[in-house]
C-alpha positions in Angstrom: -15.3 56.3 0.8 -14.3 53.2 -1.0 -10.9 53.7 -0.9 -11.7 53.4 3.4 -13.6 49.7 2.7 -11.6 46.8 3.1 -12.9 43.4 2.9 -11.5 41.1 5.5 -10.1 37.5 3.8 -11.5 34.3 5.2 -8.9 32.4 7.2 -9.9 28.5 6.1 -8.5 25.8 7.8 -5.9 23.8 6.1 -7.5 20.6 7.3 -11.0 21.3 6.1 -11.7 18.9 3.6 -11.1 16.4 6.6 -14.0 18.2 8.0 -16.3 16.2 5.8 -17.1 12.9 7.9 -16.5 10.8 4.1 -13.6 11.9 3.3 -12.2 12.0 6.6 -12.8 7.9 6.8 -11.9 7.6 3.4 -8.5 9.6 3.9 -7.4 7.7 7.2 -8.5 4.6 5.6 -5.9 5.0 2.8 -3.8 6.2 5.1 -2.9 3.1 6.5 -3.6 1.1 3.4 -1.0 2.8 2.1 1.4 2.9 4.6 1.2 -1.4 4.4 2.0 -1.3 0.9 4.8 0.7 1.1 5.6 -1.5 4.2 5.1 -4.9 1.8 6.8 -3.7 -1.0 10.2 -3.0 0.9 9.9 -6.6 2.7 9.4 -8.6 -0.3 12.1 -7.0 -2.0 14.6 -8.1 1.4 12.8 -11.1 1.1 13.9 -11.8 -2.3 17.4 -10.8 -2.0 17.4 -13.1 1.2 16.1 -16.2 -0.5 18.0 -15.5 -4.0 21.1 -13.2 -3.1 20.8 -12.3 -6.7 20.1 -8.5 -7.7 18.8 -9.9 -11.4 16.0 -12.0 -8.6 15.4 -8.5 -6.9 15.2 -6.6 -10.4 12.7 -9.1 -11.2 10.3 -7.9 -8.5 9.8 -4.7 -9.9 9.4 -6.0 -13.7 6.3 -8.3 -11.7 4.5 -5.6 -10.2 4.9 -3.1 -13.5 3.7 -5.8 -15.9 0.0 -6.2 -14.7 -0.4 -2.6 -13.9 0.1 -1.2 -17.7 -1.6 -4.6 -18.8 -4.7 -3.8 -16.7 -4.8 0.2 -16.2 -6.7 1.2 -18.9 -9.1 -1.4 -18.1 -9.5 -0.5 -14.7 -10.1 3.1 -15.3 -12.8 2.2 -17.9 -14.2 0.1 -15.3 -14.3 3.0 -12.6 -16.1 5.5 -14.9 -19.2 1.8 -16.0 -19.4 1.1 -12.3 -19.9 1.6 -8.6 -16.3 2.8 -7.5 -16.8 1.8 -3.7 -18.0 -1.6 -4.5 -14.6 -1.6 -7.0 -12.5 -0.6 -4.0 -14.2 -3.2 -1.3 -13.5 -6.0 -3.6 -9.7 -4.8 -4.6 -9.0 -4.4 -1.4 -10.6 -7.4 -0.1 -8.3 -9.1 -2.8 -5.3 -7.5 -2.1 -5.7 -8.3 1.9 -6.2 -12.1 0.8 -2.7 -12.0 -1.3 -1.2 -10.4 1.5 -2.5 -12.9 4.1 -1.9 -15.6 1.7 1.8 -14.5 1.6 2.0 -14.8 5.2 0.8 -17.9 5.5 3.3 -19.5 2.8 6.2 -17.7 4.3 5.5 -18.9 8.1 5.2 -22.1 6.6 8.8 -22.0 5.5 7.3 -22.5 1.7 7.5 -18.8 0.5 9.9 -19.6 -3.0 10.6 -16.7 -5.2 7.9 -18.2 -7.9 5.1 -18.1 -5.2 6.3 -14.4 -4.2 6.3 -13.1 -7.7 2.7 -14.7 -8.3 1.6 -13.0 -5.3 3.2 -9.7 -6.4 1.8 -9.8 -9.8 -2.0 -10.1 -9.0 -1.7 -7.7 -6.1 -0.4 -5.4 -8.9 -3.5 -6.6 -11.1 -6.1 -5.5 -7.8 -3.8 -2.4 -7.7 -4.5 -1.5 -11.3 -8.5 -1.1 -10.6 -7.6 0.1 -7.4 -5.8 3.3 -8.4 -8.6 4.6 -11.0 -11.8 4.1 -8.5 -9.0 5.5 -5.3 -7.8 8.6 -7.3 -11.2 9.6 -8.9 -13.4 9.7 -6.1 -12.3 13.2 -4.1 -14.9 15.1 -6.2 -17.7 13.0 -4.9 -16.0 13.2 -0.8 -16.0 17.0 -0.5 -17.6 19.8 -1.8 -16.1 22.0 -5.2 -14.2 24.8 -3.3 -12.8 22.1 -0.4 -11.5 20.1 -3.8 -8.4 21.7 -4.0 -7.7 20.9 -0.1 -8.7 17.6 -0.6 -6.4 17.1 -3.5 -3.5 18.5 -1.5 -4.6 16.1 1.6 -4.1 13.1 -0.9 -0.5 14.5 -1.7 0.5 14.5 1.7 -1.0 11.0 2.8 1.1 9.1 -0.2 4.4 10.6 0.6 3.8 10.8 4.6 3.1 6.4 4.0 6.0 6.2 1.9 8.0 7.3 4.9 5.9 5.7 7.8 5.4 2.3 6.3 8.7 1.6 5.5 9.6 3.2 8.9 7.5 0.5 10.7 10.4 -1.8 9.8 12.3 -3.8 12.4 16.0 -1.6 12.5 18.0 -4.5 13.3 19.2 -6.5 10.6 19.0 -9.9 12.6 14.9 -9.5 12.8 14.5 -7.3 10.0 15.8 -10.9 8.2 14.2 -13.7 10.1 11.3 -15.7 9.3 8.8 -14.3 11.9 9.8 -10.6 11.4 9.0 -11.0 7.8 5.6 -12.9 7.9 4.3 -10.1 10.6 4.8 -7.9 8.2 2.9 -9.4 5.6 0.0 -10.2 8.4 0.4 -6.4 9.4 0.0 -5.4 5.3 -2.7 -7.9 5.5 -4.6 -6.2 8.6 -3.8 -2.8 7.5 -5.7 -3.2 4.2 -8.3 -4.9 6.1 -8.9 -1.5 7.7 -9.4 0.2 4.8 -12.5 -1.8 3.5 -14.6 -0.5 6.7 -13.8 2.7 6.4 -14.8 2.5 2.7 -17.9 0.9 3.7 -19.2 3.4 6.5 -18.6 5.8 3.5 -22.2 6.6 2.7 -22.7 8.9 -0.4 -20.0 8.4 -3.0 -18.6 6.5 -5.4 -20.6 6.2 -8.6 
């Protein structure tokens, strides 16, 4: 009878977007992409503080990095939807690895002065602003329409499982966590770890446009 049929669900892996060899680059790429900015972020503002000692200084780092984002993000999402989104991504990220060596280089030269860190700051926040649009709007194109939902979820946990384990990556003691070299390896590490992402984009074979 048809009261006796029962239809069995279908157990689906929580992890199978990741089953998808593109989106599985594209999501461990990120993964550590993001886990250096968050890393960055929280050593410039120490950095600032350091070199200032003022909180209006440290207040100031924030205004930097909100400025060219809402100057730039319409832009940059217009400029997803016209063109290629992984050639936007290689190039953002290329530019955002450059600031972040760049930073390096002027703070292990002893020259890094709250002007130079702001600059940095605010075009890194300008690459960030085309960044997000292409980043954000290319899980559709990674994974097929019933793994979307999975995929979407996946992001969710990747930003706030980086915004734990880049700042975590930290040096715990106050007396490196505040010393020249302990700073500039972080901004080489940021540096490296967004030069990991732009591989994995690039082995990425069938999306972004």
């Amino acid at each position: 009878t048809v009261s006796d049929f029962r239809v069995t669900p279908t157990r689906v892996s929580p992890y199978v977007a990741l089953h998808h060899r593109d989106y599985r680059l594209f999501w461990f790429g990120q993964l550590i992409s993001n886990a250096g900015t968050q890393m960055q972020m929280v050593t410039i503002n120490w950095h600032i503080y350091v070199l200032t000692g003022s909180a209006l200084a440290l207040g100031l780092t924030g205004l930097v990095r909100v400025l060219p984002i809402v100057a730039f993000s319409l832009v940059g999402g217009v400029f997803a939807d016209a063109h290629d989104r992984k050639r936007i991504l290689l190039f953002s990220q290329s530019a955002m690895m450059i600031f972040a060596a760049i930073l390096g280089l002027v703070t292990s030269a002893g020259s890094a002065s709250p002007a130079a860190i702001y600059v940095l700051s605010a075009l890194t926040a300008a690459a960030m602003a085309f960044d997000n649009p292409a980043r954000n709007s290319l899980a559709p194109n990674l994974v097929p329409r019933e793994h979307l939902t999975n995929a979407l979820s996946l992001n969710n946990i990747l930003n706030r499982t980086a915004s734990i384990v880049g700042p975590g990556q930290l040096p715990l003691k106050p007396h490196t966590s505040t010393s020249l070299p302990g700073r500039n390896s972080v901004f080489t590490g940021s540096a490296t770890r967004w030069n990991s992402f732009t591989p994995s984009t690039s082995l990425c074979g069938s999306f972004g446009r």
